[in-house]
C-alpha distance (Angstrom), angle and dihedral (degrees) to the residues before:
residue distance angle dihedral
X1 . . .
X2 4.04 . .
X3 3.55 115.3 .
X4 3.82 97.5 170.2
X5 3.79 121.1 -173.4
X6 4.00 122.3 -0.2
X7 3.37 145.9 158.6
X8 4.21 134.5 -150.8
X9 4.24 105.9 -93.9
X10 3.62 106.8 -140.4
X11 3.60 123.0 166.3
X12 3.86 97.7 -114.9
X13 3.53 88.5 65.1
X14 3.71 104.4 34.7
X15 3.89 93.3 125.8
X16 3.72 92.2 42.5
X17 3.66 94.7 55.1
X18 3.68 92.8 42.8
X19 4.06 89.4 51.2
X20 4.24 91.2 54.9
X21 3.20 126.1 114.2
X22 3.50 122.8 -132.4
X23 3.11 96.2 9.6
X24 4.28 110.4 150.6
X25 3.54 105.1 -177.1
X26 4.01 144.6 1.5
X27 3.81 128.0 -135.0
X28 3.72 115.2 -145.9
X29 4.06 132.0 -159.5
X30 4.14 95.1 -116.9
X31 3.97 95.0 -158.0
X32 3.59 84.0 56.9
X33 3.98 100.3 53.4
X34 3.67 114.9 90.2
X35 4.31 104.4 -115.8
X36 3.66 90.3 -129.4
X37 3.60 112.4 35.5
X38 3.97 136.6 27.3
X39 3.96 131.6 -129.2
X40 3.82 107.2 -105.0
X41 3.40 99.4 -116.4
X42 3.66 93.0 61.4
X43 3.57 86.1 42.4
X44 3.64 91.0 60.9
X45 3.81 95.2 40.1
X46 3.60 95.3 59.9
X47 3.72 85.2 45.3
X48 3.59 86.2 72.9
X49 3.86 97.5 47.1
X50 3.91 93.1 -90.6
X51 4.21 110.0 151.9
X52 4.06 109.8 -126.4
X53 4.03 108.1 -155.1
X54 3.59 111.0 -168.6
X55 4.02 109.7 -140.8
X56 4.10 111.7 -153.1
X57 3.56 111.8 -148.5
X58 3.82 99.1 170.7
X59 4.31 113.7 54.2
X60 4.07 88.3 82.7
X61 3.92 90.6 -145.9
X62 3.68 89.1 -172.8
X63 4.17 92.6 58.7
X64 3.99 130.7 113.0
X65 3.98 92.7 -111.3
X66 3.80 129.8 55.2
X67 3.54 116.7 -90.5
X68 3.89 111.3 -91.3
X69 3.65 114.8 -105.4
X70 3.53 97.2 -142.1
X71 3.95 83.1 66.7
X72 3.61 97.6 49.0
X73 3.57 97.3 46.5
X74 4.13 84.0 54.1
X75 3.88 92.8 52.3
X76 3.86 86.7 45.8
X77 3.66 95.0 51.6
X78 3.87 90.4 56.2
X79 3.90 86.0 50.6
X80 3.36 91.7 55.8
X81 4.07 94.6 34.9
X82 4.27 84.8 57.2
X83 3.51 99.3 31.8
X84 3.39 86.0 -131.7
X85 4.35 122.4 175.1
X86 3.59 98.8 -136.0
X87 4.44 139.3 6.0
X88 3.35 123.7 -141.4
X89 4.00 126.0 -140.6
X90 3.86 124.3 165.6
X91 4.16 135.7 -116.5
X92 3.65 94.8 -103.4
X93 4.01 156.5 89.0
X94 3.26 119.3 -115.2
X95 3.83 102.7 179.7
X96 4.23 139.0 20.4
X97 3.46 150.5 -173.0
X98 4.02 117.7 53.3
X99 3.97 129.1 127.4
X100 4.04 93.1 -35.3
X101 4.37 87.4 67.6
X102 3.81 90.5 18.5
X103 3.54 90.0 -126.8
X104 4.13 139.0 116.5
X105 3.74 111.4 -65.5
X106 4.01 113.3 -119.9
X107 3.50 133.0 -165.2
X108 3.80 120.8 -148.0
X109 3.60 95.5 -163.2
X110 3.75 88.9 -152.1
X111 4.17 132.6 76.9
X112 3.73 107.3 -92.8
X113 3.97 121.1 -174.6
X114 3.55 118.0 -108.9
X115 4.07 114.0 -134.6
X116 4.08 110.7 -76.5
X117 4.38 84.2 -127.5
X118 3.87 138.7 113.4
X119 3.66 86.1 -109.3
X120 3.81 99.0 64.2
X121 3.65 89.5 35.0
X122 3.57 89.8 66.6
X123 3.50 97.6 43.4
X124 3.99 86.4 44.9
X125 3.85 94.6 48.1
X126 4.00 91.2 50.9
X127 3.42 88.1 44.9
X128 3.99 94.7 60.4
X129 3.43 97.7 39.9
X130 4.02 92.1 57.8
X131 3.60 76.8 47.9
X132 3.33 103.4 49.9
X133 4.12 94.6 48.1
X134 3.97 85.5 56.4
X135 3.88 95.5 59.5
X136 3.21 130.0 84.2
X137 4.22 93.9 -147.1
X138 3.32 131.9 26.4
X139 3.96 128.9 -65.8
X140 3.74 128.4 -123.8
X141 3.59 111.6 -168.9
X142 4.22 115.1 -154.9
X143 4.36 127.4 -145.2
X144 3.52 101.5 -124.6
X145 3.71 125.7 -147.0
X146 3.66 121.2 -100.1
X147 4.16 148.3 -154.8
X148 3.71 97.1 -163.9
X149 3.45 143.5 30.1
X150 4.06 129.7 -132.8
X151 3.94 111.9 -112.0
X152 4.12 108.7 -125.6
X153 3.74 101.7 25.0
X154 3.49 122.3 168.8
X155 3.54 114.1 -163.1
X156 4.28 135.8 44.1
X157 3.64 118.3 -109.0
X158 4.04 92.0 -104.4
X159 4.59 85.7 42.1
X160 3.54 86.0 61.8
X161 4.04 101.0 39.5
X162 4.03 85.6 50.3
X163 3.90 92.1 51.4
X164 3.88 88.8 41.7
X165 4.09 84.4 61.1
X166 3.09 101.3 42.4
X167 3.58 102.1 56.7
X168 3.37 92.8 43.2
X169 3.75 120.8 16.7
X170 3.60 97.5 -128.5
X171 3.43 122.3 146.7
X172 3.37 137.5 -113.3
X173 3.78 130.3 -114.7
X174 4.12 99.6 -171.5
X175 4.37 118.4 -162.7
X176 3.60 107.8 -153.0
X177 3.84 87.7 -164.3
X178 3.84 92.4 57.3
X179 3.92 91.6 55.0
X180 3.54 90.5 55.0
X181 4.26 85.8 45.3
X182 3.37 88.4 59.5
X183 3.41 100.2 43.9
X184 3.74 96.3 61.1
X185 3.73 93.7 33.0
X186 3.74 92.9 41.8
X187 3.66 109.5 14.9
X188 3.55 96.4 -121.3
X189 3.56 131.5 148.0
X190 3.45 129.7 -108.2
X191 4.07 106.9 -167.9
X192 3.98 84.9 45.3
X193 3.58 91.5 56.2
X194 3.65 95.8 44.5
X195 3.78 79.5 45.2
X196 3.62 87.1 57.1
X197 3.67 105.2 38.6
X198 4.22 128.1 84.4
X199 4.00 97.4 -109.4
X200 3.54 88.4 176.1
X201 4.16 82.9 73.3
X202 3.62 91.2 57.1
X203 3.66 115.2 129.2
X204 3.46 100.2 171.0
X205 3.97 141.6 -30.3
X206 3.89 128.3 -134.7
X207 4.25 121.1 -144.3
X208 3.76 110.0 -158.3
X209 3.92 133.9 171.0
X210 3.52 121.9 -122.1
X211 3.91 133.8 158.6
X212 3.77 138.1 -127.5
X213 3.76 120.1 -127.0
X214 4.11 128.7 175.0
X215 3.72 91.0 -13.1
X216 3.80 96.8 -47.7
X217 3.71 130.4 102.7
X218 3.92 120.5 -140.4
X219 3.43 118.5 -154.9
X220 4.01 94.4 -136.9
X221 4.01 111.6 164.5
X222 3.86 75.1 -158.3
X223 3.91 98.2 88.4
X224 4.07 131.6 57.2
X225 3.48 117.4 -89.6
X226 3.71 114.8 -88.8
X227 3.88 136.7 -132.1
X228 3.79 92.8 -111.3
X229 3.95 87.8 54.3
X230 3.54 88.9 51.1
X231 3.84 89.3 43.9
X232 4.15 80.9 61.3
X233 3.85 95.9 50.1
X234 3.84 88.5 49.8
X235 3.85 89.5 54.3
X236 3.69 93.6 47.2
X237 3.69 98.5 45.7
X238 3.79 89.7 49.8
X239 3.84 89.7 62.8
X240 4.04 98.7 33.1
X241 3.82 134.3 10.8
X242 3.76 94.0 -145.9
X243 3.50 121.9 -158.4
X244 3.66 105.2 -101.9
X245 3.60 137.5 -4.5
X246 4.01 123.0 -150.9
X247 3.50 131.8 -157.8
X248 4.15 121.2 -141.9
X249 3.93 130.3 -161.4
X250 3.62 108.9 167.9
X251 3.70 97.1 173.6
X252 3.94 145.6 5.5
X253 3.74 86.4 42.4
X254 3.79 113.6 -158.6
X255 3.51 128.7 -140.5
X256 4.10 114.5 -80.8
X257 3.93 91.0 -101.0
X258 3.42 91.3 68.5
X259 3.78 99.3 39.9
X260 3.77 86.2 62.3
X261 3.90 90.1 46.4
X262 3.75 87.0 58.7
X263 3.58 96.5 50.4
X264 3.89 92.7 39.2
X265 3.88 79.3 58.2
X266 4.04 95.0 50.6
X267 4.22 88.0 48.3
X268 3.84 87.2 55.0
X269 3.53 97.5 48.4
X270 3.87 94.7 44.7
X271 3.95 85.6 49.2
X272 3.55 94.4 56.3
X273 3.41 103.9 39.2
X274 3.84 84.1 52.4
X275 3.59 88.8 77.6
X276 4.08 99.3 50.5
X277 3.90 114.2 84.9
X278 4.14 115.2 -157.8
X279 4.02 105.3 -127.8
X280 3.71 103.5 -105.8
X281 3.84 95.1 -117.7
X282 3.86 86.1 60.1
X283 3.31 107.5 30.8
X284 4.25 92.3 43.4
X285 4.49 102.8 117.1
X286 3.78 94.0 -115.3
X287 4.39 83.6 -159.3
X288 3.44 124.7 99.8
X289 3.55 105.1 -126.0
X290 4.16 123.9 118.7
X291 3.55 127.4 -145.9
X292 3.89 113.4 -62.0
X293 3.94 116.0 -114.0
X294 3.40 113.1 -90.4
X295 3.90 93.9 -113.3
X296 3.94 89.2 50.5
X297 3.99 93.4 -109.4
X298 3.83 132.9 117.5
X299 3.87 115.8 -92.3
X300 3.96 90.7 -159.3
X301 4.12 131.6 62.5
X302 3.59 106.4 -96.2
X303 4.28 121.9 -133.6
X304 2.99 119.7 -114.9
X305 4.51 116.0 -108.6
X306 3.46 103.4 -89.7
X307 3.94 112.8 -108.5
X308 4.12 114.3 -80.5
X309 3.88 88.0 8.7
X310 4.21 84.4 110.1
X311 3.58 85.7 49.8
X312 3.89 100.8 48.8
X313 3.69 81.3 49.4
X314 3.79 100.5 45.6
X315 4.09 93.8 48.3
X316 3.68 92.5 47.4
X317 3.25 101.9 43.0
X318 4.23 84.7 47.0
X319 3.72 91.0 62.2
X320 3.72 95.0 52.9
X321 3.86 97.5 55.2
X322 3.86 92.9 28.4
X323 4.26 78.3 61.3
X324 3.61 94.7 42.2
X325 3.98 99.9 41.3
X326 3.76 102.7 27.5
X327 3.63 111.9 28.7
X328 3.54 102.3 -110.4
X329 3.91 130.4 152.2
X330 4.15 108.5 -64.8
X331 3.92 108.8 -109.9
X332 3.95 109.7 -104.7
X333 4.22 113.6 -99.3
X334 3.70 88.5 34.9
X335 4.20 126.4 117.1
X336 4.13 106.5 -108.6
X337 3.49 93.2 -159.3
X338 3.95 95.4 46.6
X339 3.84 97.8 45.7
X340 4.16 81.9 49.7
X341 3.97 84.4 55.5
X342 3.75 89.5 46.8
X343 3.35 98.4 51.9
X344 3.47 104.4 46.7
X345 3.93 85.6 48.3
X346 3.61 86.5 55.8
X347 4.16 88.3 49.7
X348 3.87 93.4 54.1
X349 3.70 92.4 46.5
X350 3.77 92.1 54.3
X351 4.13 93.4 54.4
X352 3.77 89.4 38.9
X353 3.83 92.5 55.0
X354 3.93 92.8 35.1
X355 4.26 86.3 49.9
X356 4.07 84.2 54.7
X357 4.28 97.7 41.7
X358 4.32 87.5 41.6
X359 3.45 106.0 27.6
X360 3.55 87.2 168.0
X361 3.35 96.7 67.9
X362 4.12 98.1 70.9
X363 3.87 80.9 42.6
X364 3.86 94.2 59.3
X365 4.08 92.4 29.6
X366 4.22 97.9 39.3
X367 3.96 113.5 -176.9
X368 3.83 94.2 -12.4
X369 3.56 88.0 56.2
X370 4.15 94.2 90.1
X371 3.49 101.6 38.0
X372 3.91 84.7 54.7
X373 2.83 97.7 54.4
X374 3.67 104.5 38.6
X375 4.12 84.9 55.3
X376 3.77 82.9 52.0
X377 3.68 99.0 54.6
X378 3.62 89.9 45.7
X379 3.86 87.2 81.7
X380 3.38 108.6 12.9
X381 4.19 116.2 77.4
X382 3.86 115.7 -155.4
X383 3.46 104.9 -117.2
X384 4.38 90.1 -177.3
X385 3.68 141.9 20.3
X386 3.82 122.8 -39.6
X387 4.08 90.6 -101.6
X388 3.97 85.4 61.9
X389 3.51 85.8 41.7
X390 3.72 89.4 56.3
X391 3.61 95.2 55.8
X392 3.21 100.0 38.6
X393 3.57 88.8 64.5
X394 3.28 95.4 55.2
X395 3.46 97.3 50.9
X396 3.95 84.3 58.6
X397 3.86 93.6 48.8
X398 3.85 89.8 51.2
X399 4.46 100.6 41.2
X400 4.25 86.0 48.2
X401 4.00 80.6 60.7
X402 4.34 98.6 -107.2
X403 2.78 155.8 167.7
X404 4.16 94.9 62.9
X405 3.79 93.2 -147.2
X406 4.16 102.3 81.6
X407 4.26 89.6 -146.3
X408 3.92 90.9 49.1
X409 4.04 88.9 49.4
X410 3.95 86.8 51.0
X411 3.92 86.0 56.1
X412 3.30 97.3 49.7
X413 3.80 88.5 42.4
X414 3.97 92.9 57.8
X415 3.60 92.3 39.9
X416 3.73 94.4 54.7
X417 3.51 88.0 45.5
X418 3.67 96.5 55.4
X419 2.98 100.1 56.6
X420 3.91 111.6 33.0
X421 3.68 95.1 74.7
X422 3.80 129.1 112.6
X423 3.61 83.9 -106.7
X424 4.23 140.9 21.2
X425 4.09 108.6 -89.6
X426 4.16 108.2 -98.6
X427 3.58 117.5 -109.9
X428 3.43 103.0 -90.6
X429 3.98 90.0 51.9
X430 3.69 91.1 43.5
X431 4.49 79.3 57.6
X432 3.44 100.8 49.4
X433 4.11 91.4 41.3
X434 3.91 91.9 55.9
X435 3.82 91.9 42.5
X436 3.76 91.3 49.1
X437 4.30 89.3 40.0
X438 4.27 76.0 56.1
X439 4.00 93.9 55.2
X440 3.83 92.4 42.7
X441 3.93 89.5 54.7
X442 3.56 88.1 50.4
């Protein structure tokens, strides 16, 4: 299957993407496609023979539990809804706790790395296969980027991608911008874990920008993509051609010009690394993983997890987000300093995202609005989406007795009360609210 050139559709650049050219195929967020009904860009794009890929960002593949079904029938609904030929998810968890630890389920709202051991690679592998049996195409599953390492791991980034194949034929959806991530973050390798890695199960590859500060490199989509990204590509290509290769922005977007630079920029460097050829002693995969199936799914019976391997996974994996989200005591083995970095990344994501779902709320709240509530997330884990998230902050704001200013409180009264009902306020209600919200700002 050759994809060719893409680029990440997001709806801040609809028009952009639609006026590239070149451009093969899109890549779309799945949890934020409507089940029944498709943006009209993206309507209009596959009019004219453009491939939509949904890209799942929310089934946590990598977690202690099985994925939910309610979530994989959604992401298989948008399969079918785009006719796509493959989904994408990512190796990671995304949320904890629940009835395996007993405890309050949290939500990281962010991509966290699952532990490079045999036990998560059996939870992992289970994982995909339930997944894979609920779609109705084939699964690519992406490395993610990462702050912080596991302590005790057992296996190389490209060990554990070969093993992942092989056990279940799944594809593989490989970020040349989270390589070089972890490389600075982590210090490891990227040409030994393409070395490592099945490229032959590559369905595609994503290039992203990022930027480095104090030491640490953030894997932004909000930046242009760098040399040492490119760098990545170049080594990749010169081992694989894979079949398509996607570019994401996910925020900051730049005019269309320089979109089009960018991917002028990834051609080049796939044309010239076209013509370099890895020695075979170097280049030779060093993993143990054959070819994936054709349709993406396991050719042999799978074993079954080994008993209390989901719950090794599920308390450990419990700790870390419990210490990142809620304060608690840092897991021993792990870096202080980077899990401090991690969670205050995880913190500024939460009021970005909330800013963009309620954009009311820094409206009603102004310049106080992100301190409050990065002082609020400092002790208060989301435990659902971000639009929960968003009122549940305000809820806070308004029991500890803010905002000060007696019209802003009103606001941020109505607004809360808008919206926290069983159901959204009829039309008439949502009138007389917005003329009232007018008289209060007077």
């Amino acid at each position: 299957m050759k994809l060719g050139i893409g680029i990440g559709w997001r709806p801040e650049i609809a028009d952009e993407v639609e006026a590239l050219a070149g451009i093969d195929w899109v890549e779309a967020v799945a949890e934020n496609l409507c089940a029944d009904h498709l943006p009209d860009s993206l309507v209009r794009l596959r009019e004219r023979g453009v491939t939509v890929v949904p890209h799942g960002v929310a089934l946590g593949l990598g977690g202690a539990d099985r994925p939910d079904p309610g979530r994989l029938a959604a992401l298989a609904a948008r399969a079918e809804l785009l006719g796509t030929p493959l989904v994408t998810e990512h190796i990671a968890f995304v949320r904890a706790g629940g009835p395996l630890t007993a405890s309050p389920r949290l939500e990281a709202g962010h991509l966290l790395p699952v532990p490079r051991t045999w036990d998560a690679l059996d939870v992992l592998c289970e994982n995909v296969r339930i997944a894979q049996d609920s779609l109705p195409v084939p699964l690519a599953l992406e490395n993610i980027a990462a702050l912080i390492s596991w302590p005790g791991e057992e296996l190389t980034e490209g060990q554990f991608l070969a093993e992942l194949v092989e056990r279940t034929g799944v594809r593989l959806l490989i970020d040349v911008a989270n390589l070089h991530t972890n490389h600075v973050n982590l210090g490891q390798d990227p040409a030994k874990a393409l070395d490592e890695l099945p490229v032959e199960a590559i369905a595609y590859v994503h290039v992203a920008g990022g930027v480095e500060k104090n030491g640490v490199w953030h894997d932004t989509h909000a930046h242009p993509v760098s040399a040492p990204v490119l760098e990545v590509l170049a080594e990749l290509r010169s081992r694989v051609d894979p079949p398509g290769v996607l570019l994401e922005r996910d925020d900051a977007f730049p005019p269309g010009a320089e979109l089009a630079g960018e991917l002028d920029a990834i051609r080049a460097t796939l044309r010239r690394a076209a013509t370099v050829r890895v020695p075979a002693a170097a280049g030779e995969r060093t993993g143990t993983a054959a070819p994936a199936p054709a349709d993406g799914r396991a050719a042999a019976e799978p074993e079954p997890v080994p008993a209390g391997t989901r719950d090794r996974t599920a308390v450990a994996q419990t700790a870390l987000l419990s210490a990142l989200v809620a304060g608690t005591p840092a897991p021993e083995g792990f870096d202080h300093r980077r899990l401090r970095v991690q969670s205050r990344a995880l913190a500024a994501k939460r009021a970005d995202v909330v800013a963009k779902v309620a954009p009311e709320l820094p409206e009603i709240l102004g310049d106080g609005y992100r301190a409050a509530f990065l002082a609020y997330a400092g002790s208060r884990p989301m435990s659902g989406g971000y639009r929960r998230d968003a009122l549940d902050f305000a809820e806070h704001v308004l029991i500890a007795g803010g905002p000060a200013d007696p019209a802003v409180r009103r606001r941020l009264t109505y607004w809360w009360q808008d919206r926290s009902g069983a159901r959204p306020p009829g039309r008439t209600t949502r009138l007389v609210r917005a003329a009232r919200a007018v008289l209060v700002g007077k």
